[in-house]
C-alpha positions in Angstrom: 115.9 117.2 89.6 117.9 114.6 88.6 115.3 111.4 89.2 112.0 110.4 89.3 111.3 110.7 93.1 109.1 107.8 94.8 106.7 108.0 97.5 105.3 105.1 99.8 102.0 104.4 99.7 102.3 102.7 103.5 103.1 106.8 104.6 99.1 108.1 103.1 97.7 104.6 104.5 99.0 104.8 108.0 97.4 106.4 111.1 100.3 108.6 111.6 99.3 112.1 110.4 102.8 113.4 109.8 103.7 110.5 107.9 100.3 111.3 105.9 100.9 114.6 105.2 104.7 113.9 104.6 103.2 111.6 101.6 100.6 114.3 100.2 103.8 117.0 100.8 106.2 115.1 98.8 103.7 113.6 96.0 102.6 117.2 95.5 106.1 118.4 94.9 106.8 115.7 92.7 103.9 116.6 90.6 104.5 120.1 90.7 108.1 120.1 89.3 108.5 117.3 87.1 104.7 116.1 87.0 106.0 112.1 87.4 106.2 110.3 90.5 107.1 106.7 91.5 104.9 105.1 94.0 106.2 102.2 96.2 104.3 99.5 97.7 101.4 100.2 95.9 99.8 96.3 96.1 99.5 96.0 92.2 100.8 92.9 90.9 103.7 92.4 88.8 102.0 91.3 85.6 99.6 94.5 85.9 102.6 97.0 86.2 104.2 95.2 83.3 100.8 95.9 81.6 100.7 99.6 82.7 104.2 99.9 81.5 103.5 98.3 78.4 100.6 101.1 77.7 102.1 103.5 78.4 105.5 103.3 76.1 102.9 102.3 73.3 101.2 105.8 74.0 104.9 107.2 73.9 105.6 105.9 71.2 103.0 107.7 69.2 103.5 110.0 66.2 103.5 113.4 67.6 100.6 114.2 65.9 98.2 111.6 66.9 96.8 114.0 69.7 
């Protein structure tokens, strides 16, 4: 896999169930091979994903062996 793979949050929130299940399929997968995913439209705001970002390249950042 050559990216990060994104899923839309609108697919698990809507009534459709094969858009539901085409969400949980492809999260799943994405989690499974790579273990990252990108989720769009997710209703955070910009300065909290700057936040979250921040975090976690701090936590990356870390000596190895802080754990």
């Amino acid at each position: 896999m050559d990216k990060i793979p994104s899923v839309d949050l609108r697919d698990f929130l809507s009534d459709n169930p094969e858009r539901k299940q085409k969400f949980v399929n492809e999260i799943g997968k994405a989690y499974e091979e790579i273990g990252f995913v990108a989720l769009k439209v997710h209703f955070l705001s910009d300065q909290l994903v700057e936040n979250l970002y921040s975090e976690v390249k701090n936590f990356f950042d870390l000596p190895f062996d802080t754990t």
